[in-house]
N, C-alpha and C positions, 0 to 999 in steps of 0.2 A: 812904609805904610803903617806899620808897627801897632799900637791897637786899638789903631782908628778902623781897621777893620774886623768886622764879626762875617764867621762863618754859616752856612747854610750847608748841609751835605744831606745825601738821603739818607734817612731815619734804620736805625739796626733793624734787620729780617724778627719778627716773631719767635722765630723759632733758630737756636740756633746753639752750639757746641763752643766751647772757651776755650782754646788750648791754652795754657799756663805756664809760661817760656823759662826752662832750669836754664837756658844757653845752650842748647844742643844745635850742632847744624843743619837739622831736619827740621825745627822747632815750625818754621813757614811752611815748611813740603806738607804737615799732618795736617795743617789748615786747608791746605790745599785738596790733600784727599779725601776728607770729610766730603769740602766742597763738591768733590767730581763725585761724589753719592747723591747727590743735590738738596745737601743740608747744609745750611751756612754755619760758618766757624769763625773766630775770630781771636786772632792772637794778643791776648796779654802778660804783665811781668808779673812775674814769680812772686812780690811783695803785695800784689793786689790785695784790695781790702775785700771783709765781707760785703762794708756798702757797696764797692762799687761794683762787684761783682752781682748786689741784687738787683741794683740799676740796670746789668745788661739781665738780669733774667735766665739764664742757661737752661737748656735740659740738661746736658751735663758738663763735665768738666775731663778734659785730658791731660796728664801731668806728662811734661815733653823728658826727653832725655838729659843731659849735662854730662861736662867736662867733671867735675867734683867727686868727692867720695861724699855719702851722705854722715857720718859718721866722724869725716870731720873739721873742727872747730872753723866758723862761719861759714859753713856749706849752706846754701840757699834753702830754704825750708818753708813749705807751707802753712800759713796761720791756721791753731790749732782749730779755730771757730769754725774754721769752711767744711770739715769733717762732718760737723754735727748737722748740716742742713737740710741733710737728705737727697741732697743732689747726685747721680750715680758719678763714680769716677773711673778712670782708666787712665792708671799711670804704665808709662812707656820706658825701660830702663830705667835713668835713674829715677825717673817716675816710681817704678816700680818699688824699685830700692826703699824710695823715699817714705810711701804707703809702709813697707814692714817697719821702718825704722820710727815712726812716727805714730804709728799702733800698737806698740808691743812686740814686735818682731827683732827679727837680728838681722844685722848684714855685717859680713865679711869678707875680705879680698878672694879671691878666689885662689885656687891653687895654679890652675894655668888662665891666664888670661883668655878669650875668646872673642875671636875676629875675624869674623867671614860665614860661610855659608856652615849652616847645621842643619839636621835633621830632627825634626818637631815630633816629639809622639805624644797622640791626646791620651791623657788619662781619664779624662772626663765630655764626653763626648753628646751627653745633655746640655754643657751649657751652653746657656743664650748667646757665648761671645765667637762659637765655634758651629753653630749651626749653619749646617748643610755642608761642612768640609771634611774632609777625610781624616781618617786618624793617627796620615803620618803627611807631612808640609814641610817642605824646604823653606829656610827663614835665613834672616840674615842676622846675627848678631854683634854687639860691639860692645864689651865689656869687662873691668878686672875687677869688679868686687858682683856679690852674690847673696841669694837672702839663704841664710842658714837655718833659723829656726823663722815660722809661718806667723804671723800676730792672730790673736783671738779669731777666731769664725772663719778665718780662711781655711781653702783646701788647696791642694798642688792642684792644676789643672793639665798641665804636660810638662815635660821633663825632654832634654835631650841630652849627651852622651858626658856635655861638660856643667850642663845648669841641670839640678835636681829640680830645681822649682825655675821651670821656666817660663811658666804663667801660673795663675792663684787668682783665686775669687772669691769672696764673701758675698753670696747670690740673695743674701736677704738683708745687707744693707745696700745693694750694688755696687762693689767694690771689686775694680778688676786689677790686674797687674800683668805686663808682659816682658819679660826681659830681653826680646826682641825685638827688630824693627818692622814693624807692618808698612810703616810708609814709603820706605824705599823700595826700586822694584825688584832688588835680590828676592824680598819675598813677594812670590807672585800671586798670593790668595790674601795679601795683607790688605788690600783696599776692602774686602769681601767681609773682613774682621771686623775694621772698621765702620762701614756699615753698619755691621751686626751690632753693634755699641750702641748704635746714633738712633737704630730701628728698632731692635729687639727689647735693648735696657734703657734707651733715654726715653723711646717713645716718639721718636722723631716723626715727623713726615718730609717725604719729597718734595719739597716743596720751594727748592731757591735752583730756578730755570731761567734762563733769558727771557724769557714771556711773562713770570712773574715778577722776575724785577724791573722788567719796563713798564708795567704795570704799575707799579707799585711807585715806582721814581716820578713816574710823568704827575700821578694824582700827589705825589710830595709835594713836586717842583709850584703845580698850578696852585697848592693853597701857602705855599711859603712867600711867592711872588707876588701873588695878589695879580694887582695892575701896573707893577713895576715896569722898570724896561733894564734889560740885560745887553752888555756886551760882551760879547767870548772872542776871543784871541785864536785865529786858525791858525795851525803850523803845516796844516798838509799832513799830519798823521790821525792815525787813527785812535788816538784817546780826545783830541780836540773835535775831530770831525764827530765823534758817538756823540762827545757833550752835546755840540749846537745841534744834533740830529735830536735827541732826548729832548735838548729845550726848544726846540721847535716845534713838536709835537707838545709840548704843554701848556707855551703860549705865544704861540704863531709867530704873530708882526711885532713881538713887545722885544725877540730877540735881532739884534745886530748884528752878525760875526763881521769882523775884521779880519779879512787877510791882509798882511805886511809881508809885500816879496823884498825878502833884504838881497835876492842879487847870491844868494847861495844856498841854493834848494838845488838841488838834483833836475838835470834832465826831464822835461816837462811836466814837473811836479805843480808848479803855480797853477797851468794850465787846465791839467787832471781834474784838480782840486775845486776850481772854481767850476768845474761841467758839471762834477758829479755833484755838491751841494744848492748850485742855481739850477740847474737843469734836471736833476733828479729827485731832489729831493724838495725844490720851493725856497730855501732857508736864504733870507737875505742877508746880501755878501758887500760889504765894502772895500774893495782892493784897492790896493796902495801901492805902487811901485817906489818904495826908496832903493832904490838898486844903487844908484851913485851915494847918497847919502851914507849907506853903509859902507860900501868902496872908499871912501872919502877917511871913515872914522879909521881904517884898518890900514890906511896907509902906513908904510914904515914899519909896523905892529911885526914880532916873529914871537912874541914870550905870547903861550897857548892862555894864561891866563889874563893876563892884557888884553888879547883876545876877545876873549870872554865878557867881560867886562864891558869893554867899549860894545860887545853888538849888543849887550844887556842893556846899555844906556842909552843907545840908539832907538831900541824899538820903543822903548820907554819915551823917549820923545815921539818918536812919530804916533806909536799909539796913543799918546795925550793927547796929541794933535786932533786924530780921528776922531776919538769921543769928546772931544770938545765942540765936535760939529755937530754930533748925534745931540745935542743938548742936553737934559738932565737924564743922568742913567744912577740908577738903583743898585744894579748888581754886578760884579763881574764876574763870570765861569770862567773857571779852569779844569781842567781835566786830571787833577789828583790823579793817582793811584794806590792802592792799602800797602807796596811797597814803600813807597813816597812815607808813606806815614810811618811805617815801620821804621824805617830810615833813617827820619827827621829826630826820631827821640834818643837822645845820648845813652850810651851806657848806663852811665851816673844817672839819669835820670829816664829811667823806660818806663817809670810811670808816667810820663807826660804821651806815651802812644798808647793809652789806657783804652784812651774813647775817644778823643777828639784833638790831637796836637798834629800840627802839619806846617813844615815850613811857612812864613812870609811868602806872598809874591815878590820876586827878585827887586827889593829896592825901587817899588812905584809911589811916586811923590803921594807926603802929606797931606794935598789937598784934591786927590783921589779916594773923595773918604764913598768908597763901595761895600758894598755888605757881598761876602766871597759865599759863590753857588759853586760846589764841585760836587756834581750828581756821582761821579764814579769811584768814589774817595774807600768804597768798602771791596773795588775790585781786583783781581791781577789782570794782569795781561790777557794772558789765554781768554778769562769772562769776558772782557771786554770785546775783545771779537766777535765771540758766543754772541755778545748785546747787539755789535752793528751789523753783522747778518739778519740778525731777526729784526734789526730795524728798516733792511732795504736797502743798505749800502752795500756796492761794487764791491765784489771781492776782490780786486785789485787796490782798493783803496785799506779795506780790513784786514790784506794780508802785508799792507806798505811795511816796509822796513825800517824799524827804530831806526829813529835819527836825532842825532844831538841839539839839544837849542840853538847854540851858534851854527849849526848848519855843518856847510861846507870848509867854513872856517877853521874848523879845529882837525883836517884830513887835507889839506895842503900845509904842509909845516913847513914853515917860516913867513915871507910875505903873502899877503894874499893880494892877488892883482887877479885882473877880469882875464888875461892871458891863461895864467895857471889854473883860476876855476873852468875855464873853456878845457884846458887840458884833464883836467881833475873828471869833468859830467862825461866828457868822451868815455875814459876807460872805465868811470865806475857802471855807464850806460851796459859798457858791453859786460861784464863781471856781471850784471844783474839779469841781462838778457840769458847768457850761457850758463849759467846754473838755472833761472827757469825753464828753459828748452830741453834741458838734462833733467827737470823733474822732481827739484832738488828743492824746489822754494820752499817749502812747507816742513822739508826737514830739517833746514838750518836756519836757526835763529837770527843771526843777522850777516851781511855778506855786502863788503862794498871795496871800492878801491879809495887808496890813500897816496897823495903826490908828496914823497919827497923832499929832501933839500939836496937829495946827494946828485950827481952826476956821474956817468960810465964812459968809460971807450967802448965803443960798436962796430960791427961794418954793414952797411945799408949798402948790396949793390956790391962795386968797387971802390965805395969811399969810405972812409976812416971817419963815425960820427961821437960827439961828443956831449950825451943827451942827459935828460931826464930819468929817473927809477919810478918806476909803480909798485908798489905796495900793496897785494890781495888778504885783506881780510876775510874771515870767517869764521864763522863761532858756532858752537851746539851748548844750547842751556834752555832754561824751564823757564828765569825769570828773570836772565842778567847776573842777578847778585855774585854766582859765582858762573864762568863758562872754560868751556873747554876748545880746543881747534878743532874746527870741522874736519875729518880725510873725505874728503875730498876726492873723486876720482882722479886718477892720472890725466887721461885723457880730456876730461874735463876743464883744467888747470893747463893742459898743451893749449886748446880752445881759445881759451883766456889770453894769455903771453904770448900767441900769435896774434888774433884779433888786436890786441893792446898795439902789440911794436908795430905792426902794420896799416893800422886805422887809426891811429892816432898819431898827430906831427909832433917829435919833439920826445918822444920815448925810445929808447931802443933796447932797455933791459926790465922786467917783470920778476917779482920775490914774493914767496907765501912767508906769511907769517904764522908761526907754530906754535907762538905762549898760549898758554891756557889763566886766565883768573880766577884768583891768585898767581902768580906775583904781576903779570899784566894788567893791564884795564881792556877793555873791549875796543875803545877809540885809544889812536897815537897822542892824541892831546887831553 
């Protein structure tokens, strides 16, 4: 599509917090727990300009953590300009670090390193960044260098047993520093801190809730469009289904959703899908069964990204197909996400997720020249949910289970035949069933079964069988990026690997999978 097509997304919140990424692995988590104060945040790189930084407008600004010593030679540094703005700051470790080293202060290694949980004692228990907390907090900290001597106008704000200065403030240019982590939940009053930043010192208001921002999108969406006509792409999840629920409410009959059943959706997922947005919601739906078409391209196929590939090039034709019948369309939605965007921008270049860079749509022909609507492009996960409950969608549909674009294809490893996905919706059906009836759905991120290439010896009975492996995934994490393995009850997982070998033809052995990501990925392909 390349750049024949221009974006439309909805427009930055009024009011909203910068966080200013050194590289730290929390650098998203702080964006995030702004946000659950219900003040919107957003993450940019560390080489950011003044302009563009006056372009988003901040109340204020948060210098995130890093890997780096600030001290030395190309350590990532703040341009000197953003200081003098008057914007209030709160640098977070190296953040913090980086605040003395860059006003006059000192930092040095520290004598012992410090990592893990500490005890906070306030020495200053007026200020704005600690009100209504106690004057001793459990905190978490991560770090081997320390600020020794304070720069101009700061004072220590608290101290624990290894950081003398373990927060510091200059309350009359608003300048804060913490050499702890508020954002992780070792520290349990750290969201309360933060807050206190966004409220007390930026001047923020509460003001980015699901009701404001579907507010605020639908009246985006209706003056960007005009009288266009849109088509969005349903996949049966819930970051597609919020889009065409958003854009349905802003301009009725002008949107089209296309569902494409490629033939590897989950267990009555086509079906779900098409009730709750024709029958619940009004949104017109165009369904397309290429079931064989996509069976067709995946013949022979076991390499996951060949895979890949061919159902990308697949839908891509069928969905030419469809909007070539709708006749002329204006726009096409996609359901972004602010991970997506984060994502998309390289290393080497993370200024390009400044303000507006997000992948291509996967390879849609040159003369699909669409002007791209992604209302959701400023959300995570979790928001998004927040957004389709408050828009009237099933909570079975808003709590569906991430699922990857190829589907089912990339969780039968090796060929994909109509046999093996028949086998595949069986057990992943009951894997989904017995962790919700266990209570479990809501606390694990994502949870499905996966078919094998391997085969077992069994005995079924008195007979010697020679079958299929299933493969139980599960995972616990905030936003994908990185996750860990669910535990899972015991009993639970018995539930499962009985159900499976029994109600399923063609299985006779069931395996948990234990990686955690890093070094895994979440899906086998």
């Amino acid at each position: 599509m390349g750049d024949t097509a221009q974006r439309t997304g909805g427009e930055l919140p009024r009011e909203m917090i910068a966080v200013i990424d050194f590289g730290s692995q929390y650098s998203q988590l702080i964006a995030r727990r702004v946000r659950e104060c219900q003040v919107y945040s957003t993450l940019v790189p560390y080489d950011v300009t003044l302009e563009e930084l006056e372009r988003l407008q901040p109340k204020g600004l948060i210098l995130s953590g890093g890997p780096a010593s600030v001290y030395e030679p190309g350590a990532p540094q703040l341009r000197p300009e953003i200081y003098g703005t008057g914007w209030p700051i709160l640098g977070i470790c190296y953040g913090m670090q980086l605040l003395s080293h860059q006003l006059g202060g000192r930092v040095a290694p520290a004598s012992h390193r410090e990592y893990g949980p500490a005890r906070l004692e306030l020495l200053a228990a007026d200020s704005p960044l600690f009100s209504g907390l106690e004057p001793a907090l459990d905190v978490w900290m991560s770090h081997g260098d320390r600020v020794e001597q304070l720069p101009p106008g700061f004072r220590v704000l608290a101290r624990t047993d290894n950081a003398p200065v373990a927060a510091m403030g200059d309350p009359t240019r608003d300048l804060y520093g913490l050499q702890f982590h508020p954002e992780v939940a070792h520290t349990p009053r750290g969201r309360e801190i933060l807050r206190n930043f966004a409220e007390h010192i930026c001047g923020c208001q509460r003001s980015w809730t699901p009701a404001s921002f579907i507010e605020e999108t639908v009246a985006q969406l209706r003056e960007q469009i005009g009288q266009g006509k849109v088509i969005c792409a349903l996949s049966g999840g819930v970051d597609s289904s919020v889009t065409a629920t958003l854009l349905h409410r802003a301009v009725g009959d002008q949107l089209t959703a296309v569902f494409v059943n490629n033939g590897l959706l989950r267990h009555g997922e086509a079906e779900e899908t098409l009730d709750a947005l024709q029958a619940n919601l009004g949104v017109k739906v165009e369904y397309v069964d290429a079931t064989s078409r996509f069976l067709a391209a995946l013949k022979g196929v076991t390499d996951p990204e060949e895979k890949r590939r061919r159902v990308g090039a697949t839908f891509i034709e069928v969905f030419e197909e469809a909007a070539g019948r709708l006749g002329k369309v204006d726009y096409l939605a996609q359901g972004t996400l602010y991970p997506d965007v984060i994502e998309s921008a390289t290393s080497a270049s993370k200024a390009a997720a400044r303000i507006k860079t997000h992948h291509n749509v996967g390879g849609l022909p040159e003369h699909l020249r669409f002007r791209l609507v992604e209302p959701l492009r400023y959300l995570f996960k979790d928001e998004v949910r927040q957004v389709g409950l408050a828009l009237g969608l099933p909570e079975e549909m808003v709590w569906r289970q991430p699922f990857p674009g190829p589907g089912l294809a990339v969780r039968v490893i090796g060929e994909v035949t109509a046999e093996r996905l028949e086998t595949l919706r069986a057990a992943d059906r009951i894997v989904r069933e017995e962790i919700a009836s266990a209570g479990l759905a809501r606390k694990v991120w994502q949870y499905f079964a996966v078919l094998t290439p391997l085969r077992s010896v069994g005995v079924m009975g008195d007979q010697r069988t020679y079958a299929d492996v299933v493969a139980v995934r599960a995972v616990a994490a905030e936003d994908a990026m990185t996750a860990d393995w669910a535990r899972l009850p015991y009993d639970v997982l018995a539930r499962i690997s009985h159900r499976i070998v029994n109600e399923v033809p063609g299985v006779n052995r069931v395996v948990y999978d234990v990686s955690s990501k890093p070094p895994a990925t979440i899906e086998w392909e």
